[in-house]
Biopython code that builds the backbone (N, CA, C, O; Angstrom):
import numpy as np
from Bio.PDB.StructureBuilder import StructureBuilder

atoms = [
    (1, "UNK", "N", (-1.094, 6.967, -5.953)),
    (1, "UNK", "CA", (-2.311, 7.641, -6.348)),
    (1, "UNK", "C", (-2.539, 8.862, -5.477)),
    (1, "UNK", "O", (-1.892, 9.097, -4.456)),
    (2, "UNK", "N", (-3.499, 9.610, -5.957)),
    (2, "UNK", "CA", (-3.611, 10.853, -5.370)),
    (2, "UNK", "C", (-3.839, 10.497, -3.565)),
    (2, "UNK", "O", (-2.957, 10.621, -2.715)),
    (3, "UNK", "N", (-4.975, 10.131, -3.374)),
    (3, "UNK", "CA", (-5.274, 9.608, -1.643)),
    (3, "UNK", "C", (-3.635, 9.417, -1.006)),
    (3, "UNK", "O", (-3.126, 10.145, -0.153)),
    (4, "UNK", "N", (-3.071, 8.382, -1.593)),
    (4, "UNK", "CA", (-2.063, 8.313, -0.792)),
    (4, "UNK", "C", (-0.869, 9.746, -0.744)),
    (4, "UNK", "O", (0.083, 9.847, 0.030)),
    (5, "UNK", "N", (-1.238, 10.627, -1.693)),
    (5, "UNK", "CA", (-0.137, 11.593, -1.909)),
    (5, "UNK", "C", (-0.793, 12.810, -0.486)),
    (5, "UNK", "O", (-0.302, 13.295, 0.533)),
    (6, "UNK", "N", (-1.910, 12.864, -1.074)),
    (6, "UNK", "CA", (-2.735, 13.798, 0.588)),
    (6, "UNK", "C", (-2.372, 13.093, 1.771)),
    (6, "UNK", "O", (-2.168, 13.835, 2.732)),
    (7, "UNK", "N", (-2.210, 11.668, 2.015)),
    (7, "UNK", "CA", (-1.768, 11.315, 3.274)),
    (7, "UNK", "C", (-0.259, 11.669, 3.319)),
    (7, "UNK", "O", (0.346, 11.850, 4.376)),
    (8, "UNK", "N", (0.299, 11.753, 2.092)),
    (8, "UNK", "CA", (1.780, 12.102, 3.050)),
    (8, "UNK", "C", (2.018, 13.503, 3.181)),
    (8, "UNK", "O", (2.905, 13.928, 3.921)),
    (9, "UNK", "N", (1.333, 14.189, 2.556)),
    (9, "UNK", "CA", (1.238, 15.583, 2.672)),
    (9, "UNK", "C", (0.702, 16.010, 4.078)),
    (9, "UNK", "O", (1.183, 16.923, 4.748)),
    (10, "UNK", "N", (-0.498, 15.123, 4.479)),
    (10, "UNK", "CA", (-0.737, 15.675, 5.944)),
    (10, "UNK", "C", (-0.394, 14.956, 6.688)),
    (10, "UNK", "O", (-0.892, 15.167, 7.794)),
    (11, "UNK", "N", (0.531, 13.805, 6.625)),
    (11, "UNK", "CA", (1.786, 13.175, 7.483)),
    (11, "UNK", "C", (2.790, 14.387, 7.524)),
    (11, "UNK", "O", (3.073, 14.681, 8.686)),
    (12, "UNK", "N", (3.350, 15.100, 6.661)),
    (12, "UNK", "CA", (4.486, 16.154, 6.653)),
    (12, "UNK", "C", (3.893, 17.168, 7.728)),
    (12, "UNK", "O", (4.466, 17.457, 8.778)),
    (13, "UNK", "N", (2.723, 17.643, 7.336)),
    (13, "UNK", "CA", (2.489, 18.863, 8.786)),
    (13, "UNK", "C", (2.435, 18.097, 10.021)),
    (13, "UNK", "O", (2.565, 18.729, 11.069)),
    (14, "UNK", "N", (2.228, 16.586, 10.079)),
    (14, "UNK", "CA", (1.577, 16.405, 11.622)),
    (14, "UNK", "C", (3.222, 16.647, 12.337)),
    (14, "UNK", "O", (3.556, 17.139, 13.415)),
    (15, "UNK", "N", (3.991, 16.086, 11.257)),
    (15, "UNK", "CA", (5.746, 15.732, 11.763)),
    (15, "UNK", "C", (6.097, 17.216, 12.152)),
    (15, "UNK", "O", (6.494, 17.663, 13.228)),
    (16, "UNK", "N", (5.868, 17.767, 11.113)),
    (16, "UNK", "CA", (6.175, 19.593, 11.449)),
    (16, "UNK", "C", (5.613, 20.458, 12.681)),
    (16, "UNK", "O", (6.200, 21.374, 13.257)),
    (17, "UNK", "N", (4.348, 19.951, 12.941)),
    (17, "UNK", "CA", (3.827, 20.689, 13.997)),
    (17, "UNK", "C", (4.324, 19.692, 15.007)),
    (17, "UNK", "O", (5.255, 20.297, 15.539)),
    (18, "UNK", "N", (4.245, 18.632, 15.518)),
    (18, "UNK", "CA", (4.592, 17.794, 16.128)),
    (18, "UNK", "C", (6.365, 18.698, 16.794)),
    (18, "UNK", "O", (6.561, 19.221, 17.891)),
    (19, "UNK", "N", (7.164, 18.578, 15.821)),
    (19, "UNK", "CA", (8.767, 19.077, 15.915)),
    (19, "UNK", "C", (8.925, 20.687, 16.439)),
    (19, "UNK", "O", (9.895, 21.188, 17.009)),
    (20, "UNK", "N", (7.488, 21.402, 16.007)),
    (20, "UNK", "CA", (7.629, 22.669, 16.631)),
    (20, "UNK", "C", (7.035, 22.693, 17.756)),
    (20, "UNK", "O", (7.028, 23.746, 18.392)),
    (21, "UNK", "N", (6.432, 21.593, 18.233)),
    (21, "UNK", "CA", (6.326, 21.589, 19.550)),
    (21, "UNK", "C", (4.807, 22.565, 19.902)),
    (21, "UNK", "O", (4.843, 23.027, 21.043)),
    (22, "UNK", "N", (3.766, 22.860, 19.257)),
    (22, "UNK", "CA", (2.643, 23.892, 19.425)),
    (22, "UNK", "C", (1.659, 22.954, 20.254)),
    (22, "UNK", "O", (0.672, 23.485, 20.763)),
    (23, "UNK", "N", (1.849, 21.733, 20.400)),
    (23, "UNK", "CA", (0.123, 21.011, 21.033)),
    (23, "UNK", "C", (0.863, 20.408, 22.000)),
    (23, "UNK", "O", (1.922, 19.787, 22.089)),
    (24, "UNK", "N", (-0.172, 20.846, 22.815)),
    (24, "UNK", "CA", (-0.340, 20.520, 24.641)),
    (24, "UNK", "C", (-0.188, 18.521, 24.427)),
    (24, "UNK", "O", (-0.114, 18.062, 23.287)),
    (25, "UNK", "N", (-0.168, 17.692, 25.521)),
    (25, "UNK", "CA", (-0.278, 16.582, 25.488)),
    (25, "UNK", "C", (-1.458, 15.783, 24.761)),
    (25, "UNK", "O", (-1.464, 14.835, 23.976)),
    (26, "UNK", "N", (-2.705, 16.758, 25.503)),
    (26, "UNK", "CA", (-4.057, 16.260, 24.732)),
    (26, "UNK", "C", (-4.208, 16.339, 23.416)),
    (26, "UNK", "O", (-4.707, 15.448, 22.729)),
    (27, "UNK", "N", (-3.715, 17.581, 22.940)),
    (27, "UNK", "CA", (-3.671, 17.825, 21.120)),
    (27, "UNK", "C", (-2.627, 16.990, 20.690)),
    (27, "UNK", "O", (-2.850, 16.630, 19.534)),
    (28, "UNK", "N", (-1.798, 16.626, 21.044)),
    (28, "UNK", "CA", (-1.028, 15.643, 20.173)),
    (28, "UNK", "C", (-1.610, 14.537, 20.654)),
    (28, "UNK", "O", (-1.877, 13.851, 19.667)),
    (29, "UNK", "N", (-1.932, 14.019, 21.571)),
    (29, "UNK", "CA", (-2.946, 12.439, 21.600)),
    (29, "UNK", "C", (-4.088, 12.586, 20.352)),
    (29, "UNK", "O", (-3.842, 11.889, 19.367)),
    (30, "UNK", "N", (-5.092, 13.273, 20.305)),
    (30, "UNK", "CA", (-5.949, 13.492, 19.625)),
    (30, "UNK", "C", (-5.367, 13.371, 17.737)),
    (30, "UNK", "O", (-5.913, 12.597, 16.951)),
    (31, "UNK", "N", (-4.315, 14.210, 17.382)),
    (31, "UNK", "CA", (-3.831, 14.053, 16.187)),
    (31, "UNK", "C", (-3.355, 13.383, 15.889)),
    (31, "UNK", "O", (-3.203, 13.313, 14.669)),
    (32, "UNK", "N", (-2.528, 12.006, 17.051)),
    (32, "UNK", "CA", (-1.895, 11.160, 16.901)),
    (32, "UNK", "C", (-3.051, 10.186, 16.402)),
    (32, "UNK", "O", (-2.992, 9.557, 15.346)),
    (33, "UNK", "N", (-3.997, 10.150, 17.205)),
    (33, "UNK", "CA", (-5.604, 9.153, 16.854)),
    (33, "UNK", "C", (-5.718, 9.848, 15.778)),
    (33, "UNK", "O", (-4.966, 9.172, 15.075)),
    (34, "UNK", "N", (-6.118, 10.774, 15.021)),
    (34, "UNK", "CA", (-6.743, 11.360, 13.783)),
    (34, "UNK", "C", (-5.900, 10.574, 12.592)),
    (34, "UNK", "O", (-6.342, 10.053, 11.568)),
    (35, "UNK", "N", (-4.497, 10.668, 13.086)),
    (35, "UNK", "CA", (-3.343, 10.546, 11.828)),
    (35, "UNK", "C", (-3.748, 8.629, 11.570)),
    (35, "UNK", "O", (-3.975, 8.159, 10.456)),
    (36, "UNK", "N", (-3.751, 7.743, 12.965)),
    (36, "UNK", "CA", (-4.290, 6.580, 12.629)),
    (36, "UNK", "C", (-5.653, 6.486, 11.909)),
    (36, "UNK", "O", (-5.790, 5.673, 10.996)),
    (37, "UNK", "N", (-6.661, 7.289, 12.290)),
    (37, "UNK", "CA", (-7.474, 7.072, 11.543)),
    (37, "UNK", "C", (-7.235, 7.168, 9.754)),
    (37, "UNK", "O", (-7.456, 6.275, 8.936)),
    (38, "UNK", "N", (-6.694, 8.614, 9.492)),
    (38, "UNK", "CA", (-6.196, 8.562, 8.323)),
    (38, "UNK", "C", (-5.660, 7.167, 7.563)),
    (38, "UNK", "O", (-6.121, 6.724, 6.511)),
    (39, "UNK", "N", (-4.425, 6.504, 8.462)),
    (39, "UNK", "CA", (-3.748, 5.680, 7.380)),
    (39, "UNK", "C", (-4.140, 4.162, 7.510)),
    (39, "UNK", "O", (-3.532, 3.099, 7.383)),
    (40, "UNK", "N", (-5.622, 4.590, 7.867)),
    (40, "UNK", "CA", (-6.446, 3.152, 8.122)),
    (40, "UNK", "C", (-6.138, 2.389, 6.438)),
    (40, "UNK", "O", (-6.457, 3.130, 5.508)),
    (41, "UNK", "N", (-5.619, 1.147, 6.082)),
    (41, "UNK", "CA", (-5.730, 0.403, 5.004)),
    (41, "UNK", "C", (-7.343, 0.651, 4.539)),
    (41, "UNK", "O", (-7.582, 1.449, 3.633)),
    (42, "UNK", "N", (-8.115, 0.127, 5.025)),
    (42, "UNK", "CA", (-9.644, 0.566, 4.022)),
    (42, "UNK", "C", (-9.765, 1.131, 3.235)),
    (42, "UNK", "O", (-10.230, 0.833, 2.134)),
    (43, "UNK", "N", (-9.151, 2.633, 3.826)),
    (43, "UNK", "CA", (-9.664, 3.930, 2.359)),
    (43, "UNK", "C", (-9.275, 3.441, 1.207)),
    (43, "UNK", "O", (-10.016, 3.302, 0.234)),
    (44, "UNK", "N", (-8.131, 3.164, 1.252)),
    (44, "UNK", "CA", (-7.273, 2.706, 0.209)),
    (44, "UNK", "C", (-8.210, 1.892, -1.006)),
    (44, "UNK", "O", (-8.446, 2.209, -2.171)),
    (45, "UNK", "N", (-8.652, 0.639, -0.142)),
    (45, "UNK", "CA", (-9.082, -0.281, -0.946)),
    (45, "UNK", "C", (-10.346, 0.120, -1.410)),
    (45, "UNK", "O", (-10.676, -0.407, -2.472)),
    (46, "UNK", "N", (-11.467, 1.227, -0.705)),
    (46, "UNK", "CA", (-12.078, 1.370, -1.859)),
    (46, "UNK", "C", (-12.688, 2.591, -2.950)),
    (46, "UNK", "O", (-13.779, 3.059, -3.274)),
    (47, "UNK", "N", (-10.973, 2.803, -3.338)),
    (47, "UNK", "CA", (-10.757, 3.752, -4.364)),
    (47, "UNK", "C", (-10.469, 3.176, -5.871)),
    (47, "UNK", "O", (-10.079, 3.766, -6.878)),
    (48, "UNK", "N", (-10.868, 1.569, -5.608)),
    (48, "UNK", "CA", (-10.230, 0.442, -6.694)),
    (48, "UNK", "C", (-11.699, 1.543, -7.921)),
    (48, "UNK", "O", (-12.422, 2.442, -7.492)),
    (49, "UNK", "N", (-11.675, 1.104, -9.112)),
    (49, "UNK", "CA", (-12.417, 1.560, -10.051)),
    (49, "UNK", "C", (-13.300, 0.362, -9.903)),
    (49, "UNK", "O", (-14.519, 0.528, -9.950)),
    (50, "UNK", "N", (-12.782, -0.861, -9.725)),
    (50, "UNK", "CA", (-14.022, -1.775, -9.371)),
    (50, "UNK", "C", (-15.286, -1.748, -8.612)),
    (50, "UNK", "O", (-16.266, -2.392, -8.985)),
    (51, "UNK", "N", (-15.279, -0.984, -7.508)),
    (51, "UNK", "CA", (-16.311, -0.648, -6.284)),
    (51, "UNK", "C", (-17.239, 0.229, -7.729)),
    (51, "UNK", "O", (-16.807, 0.668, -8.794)),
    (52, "UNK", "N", (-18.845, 0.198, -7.054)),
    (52, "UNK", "CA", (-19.652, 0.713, -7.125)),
    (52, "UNK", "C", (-19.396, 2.414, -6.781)),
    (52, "UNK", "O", (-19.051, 2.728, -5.642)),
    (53, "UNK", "N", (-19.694, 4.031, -8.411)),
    (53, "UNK", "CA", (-19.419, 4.863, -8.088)),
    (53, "UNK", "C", (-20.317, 5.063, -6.440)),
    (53, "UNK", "O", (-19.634, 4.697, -5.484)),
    (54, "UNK", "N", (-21.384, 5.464, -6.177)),
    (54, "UNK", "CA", (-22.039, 5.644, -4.783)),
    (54, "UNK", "C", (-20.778, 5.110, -3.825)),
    (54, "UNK", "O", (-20.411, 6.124, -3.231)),
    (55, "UNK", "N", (-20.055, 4.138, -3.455)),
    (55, "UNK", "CA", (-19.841, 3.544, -2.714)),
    (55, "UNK", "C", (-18.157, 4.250, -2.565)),
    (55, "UNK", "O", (-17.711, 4.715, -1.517)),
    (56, "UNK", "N", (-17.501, 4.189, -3.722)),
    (56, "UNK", "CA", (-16.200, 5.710, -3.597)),
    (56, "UNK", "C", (-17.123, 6.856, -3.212)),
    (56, "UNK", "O", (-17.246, 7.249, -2.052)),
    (57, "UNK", "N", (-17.615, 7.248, -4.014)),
    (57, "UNK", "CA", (-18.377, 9.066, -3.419)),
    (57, "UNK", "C", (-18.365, 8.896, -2.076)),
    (57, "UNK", "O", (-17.631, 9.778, -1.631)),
    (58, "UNK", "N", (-18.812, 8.193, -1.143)),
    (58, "UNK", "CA", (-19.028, 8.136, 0.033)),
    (58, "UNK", "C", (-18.011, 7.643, 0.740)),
    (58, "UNK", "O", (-17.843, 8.059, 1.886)),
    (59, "UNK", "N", (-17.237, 6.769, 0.248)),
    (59, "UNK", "CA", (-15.549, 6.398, 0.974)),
    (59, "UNK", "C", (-14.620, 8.040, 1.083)),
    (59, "UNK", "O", (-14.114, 8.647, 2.027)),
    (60, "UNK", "N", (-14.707, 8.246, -0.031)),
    (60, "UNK", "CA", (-13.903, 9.664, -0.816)),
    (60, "UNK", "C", (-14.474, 10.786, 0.174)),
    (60, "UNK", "O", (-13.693, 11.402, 0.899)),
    (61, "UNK", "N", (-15.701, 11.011, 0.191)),
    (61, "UNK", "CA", (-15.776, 12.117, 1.018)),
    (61, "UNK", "C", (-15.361, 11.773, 2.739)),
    (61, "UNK", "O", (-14.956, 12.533, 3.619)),
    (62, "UNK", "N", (-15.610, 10.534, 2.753)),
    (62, "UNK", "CA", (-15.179, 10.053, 4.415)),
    (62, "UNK", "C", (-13.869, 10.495, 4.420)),
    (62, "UNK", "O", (-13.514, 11.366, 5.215)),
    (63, "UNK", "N", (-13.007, 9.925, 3.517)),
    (63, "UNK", "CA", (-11.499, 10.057, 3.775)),
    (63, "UNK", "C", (-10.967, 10.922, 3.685)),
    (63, "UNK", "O", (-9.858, 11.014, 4.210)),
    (64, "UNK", "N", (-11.602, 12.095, 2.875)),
    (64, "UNK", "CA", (-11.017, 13.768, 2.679)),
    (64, "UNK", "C", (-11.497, 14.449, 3.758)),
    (64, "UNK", "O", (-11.119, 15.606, 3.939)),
    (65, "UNK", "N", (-12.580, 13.717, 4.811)),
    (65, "UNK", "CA", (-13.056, 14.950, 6.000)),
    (65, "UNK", "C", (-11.998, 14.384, 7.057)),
    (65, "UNK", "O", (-11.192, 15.072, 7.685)),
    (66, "UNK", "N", (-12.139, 13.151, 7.125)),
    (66, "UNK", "CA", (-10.854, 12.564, 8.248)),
    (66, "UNK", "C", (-9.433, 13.300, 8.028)),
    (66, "UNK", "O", (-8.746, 13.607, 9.001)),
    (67, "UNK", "N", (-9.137, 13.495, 7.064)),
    (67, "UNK", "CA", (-8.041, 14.133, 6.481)),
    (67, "UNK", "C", (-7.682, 15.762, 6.742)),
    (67, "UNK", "O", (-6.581, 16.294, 6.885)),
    (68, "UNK", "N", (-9.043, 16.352, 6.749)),
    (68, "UNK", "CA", (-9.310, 17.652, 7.173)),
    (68, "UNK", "C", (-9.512, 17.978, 8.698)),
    (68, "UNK", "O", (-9.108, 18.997, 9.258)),
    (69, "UNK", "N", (-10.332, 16.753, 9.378)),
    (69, "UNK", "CA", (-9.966, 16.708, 10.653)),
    (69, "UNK", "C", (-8.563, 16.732, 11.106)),
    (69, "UNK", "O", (-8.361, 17.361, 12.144)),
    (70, "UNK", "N", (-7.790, 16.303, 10.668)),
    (70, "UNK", "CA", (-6.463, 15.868, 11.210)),
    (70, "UNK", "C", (-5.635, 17.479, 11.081)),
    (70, "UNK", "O", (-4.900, 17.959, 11.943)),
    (71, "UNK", "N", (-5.933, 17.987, 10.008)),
    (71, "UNK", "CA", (-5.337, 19.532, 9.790)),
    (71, "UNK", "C", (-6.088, 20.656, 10.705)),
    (71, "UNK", "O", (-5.677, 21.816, 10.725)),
    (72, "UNK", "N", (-7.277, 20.206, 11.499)),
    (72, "UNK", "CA", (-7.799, 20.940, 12.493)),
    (72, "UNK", "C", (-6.932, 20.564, 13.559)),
    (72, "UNK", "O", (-6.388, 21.402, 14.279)),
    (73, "UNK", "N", (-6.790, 19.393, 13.679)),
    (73, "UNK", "CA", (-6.309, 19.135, 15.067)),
    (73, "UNK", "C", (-4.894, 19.667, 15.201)),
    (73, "UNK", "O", (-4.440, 20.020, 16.290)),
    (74, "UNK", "N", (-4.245, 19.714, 14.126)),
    (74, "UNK", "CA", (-3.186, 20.178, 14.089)),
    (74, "UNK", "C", (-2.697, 22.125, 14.264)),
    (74, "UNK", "O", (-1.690, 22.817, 14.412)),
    (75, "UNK", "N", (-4.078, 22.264, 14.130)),
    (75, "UNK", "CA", (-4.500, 23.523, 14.398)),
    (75, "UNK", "C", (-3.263, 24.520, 12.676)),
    (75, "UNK", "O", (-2.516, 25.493, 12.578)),
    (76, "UNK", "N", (-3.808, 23.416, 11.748)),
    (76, "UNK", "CA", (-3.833, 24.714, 10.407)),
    (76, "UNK", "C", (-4.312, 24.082, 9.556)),
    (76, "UNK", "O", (-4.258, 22.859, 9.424)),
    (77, "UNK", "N", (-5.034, 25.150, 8.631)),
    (77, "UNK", "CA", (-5.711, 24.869, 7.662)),
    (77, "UNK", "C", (-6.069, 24.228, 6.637)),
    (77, "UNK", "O", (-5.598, 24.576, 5.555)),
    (78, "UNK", "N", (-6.794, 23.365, 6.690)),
    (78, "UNK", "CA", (-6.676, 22.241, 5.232)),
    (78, "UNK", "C", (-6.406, 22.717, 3.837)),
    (78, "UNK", "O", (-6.572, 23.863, 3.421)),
    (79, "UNK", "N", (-6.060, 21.901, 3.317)),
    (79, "UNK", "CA", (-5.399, 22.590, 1.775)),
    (79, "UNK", "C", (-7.028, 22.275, 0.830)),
    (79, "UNK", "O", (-7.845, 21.375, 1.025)),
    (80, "UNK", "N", (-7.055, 23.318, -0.129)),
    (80, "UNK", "CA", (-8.032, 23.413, -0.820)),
    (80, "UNK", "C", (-7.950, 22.167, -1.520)),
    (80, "UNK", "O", (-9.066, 22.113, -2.038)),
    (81, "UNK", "N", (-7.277, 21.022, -1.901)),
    (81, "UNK", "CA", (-7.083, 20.276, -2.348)),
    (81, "UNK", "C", (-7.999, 19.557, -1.824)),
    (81, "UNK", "O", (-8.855, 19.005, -2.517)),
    (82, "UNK", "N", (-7.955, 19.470, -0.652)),
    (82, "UNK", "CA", (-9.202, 18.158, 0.219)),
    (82, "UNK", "C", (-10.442, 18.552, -0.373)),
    (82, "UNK", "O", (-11.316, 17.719, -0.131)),
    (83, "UNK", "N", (-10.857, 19.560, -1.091)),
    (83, "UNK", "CA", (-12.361, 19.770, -1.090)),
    (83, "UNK", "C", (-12.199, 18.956, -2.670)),
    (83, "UNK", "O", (-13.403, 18.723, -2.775)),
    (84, "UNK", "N", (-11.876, 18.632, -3.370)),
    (84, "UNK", "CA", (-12.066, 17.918, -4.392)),
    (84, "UNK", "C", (-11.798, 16.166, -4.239)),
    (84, "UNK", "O", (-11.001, 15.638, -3.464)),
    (85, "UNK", "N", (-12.882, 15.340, -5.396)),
    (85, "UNK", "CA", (-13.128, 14.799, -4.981)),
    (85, "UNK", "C", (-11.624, 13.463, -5.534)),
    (85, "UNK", "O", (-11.002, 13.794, -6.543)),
    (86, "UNK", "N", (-11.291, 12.408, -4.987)),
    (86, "UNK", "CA", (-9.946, 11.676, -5.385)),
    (86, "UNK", "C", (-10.444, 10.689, -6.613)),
    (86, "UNK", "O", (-9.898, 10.546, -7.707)),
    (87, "UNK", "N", (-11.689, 10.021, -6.096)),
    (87, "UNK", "CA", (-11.899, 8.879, -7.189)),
    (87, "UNK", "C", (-13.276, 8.770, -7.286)),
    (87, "UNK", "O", (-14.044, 9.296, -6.481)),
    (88, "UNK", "N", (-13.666, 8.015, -8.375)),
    (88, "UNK", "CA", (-15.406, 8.102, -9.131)),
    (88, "UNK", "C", (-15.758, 6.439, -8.656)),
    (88, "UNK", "O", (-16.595, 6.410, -7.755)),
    (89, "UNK", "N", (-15.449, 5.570, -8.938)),
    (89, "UNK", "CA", (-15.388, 3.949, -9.046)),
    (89, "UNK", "C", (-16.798, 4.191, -10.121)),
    (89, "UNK", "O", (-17.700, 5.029, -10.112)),
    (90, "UNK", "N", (-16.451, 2.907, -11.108)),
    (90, "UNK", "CA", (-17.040, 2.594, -11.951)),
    (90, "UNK", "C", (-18.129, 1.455, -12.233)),
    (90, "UNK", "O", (-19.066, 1.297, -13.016)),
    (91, "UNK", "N", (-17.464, 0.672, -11.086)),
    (91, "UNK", "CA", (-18.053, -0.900, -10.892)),
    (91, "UNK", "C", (-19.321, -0.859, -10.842)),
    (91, "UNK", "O", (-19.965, 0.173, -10.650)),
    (92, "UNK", "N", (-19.877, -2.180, -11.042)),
    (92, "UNK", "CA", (-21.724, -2.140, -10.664)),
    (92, "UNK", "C", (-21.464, -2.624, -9.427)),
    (92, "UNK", "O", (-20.464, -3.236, -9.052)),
    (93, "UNK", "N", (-22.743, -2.206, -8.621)),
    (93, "UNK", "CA", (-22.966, -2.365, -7.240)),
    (93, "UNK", "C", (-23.179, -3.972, -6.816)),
    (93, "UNK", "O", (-23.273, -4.314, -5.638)),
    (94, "UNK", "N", (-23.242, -4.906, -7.930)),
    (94, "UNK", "CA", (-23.239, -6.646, -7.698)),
    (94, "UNK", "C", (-21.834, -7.038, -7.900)),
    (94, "UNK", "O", (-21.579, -8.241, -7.841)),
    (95, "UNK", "N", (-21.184, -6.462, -8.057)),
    (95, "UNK", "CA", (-19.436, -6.831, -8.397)),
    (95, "UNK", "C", (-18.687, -5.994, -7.085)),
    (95, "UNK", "O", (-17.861, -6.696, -6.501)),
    (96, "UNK", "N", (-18.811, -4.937, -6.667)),
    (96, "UNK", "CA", (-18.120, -4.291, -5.660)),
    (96, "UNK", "C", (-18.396, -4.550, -4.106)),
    (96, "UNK", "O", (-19.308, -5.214, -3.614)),
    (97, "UNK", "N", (-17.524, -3.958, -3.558)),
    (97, "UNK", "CA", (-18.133, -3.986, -2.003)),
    (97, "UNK", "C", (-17.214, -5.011, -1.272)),
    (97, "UNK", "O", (-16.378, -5.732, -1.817)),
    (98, "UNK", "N", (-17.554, -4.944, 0.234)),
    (98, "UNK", "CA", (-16.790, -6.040, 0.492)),
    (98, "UNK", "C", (-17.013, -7.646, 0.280)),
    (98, "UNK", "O", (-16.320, -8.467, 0.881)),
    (99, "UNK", "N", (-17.817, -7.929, -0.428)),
    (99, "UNK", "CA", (-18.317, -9.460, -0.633)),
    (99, "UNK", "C", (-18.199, -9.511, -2.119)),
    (99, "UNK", "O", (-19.022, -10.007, -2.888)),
    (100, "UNK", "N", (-17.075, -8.936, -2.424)),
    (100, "UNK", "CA", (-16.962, -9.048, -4.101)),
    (100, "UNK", "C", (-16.887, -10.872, -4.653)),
    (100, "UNK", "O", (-16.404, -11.846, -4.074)),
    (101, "UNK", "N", (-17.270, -10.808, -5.385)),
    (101, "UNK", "CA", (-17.113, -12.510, -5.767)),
    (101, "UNK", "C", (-16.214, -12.649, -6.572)),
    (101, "UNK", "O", (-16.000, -11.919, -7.540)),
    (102, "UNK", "N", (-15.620, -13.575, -6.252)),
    (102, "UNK", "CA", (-14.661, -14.393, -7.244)),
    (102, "UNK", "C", (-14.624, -14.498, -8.193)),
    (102, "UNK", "O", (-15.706, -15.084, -8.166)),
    (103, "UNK", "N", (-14.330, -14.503, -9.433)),
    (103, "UNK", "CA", (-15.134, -15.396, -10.663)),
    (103, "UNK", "C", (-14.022, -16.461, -11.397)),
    (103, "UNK", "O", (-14.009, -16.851, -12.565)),
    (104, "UNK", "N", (-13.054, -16.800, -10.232)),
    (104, "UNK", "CA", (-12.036, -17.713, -10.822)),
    (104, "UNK", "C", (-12.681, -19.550, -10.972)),
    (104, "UNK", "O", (-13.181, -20.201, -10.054)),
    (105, "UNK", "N", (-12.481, -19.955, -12.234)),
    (105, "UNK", "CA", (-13.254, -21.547, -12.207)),
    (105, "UNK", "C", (-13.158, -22.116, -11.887)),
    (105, "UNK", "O", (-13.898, -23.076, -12.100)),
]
sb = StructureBuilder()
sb.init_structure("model")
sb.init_model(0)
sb.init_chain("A")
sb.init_seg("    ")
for serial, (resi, resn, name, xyz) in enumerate(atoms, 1):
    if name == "N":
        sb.init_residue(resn, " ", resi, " ")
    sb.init_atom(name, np.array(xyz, "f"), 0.0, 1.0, " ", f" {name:<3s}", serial, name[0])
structure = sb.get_structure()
């Protein structure tokens, strides 16, 4: 899905800037933390169409600024791509979330 295609896209610059060698010790600690934050499992899960829309809008914009952070730290420019949004979720807000219920009998 798209989310995961922006993470490998700004996995490719961290490797690139990383290999050209441009950040001091502290800037690569810092992007190294940014890049974990990025490929935190969470985002992932709630881009399901099941989650409540409010509850993507607000995952989605978290995960595209973390994402944009990481292209600061890397010291170049985020791709216009991050400013759009990845997923809507459709779910009602009593079915989504992390306490989704079961409904197996």
């Amino acid at each position: 899905n798209r989310a995961w295609e922006l993470l490998c896209e700004a996995k490719l610059a961290f490797d690139a800037t990383l290999a050209a060698g441009t950040l001091d010790a502290t800037g690569r600690l810092a992007a190294e933390r940014q890049l974990a934050l990025c490929e935190s499992s969470d985002w992932f899960w709630w881009f399901g169409d099941y989650n409540p829309a409010d509850a993507v809008s607000q995952f989605d914009s978290l995960y595209r600024r973390q994402l944009s952070r990481l292209y600061e730290r890397l010291g170049r420019p985020a791709p216009e791509s991050l400013s759009k949004p990845i997923a809507t979720g459709s779910g009602s807000p009593e079915h989504g979330g992390v306490m989704r219920r079961s409904y197996a009998s």
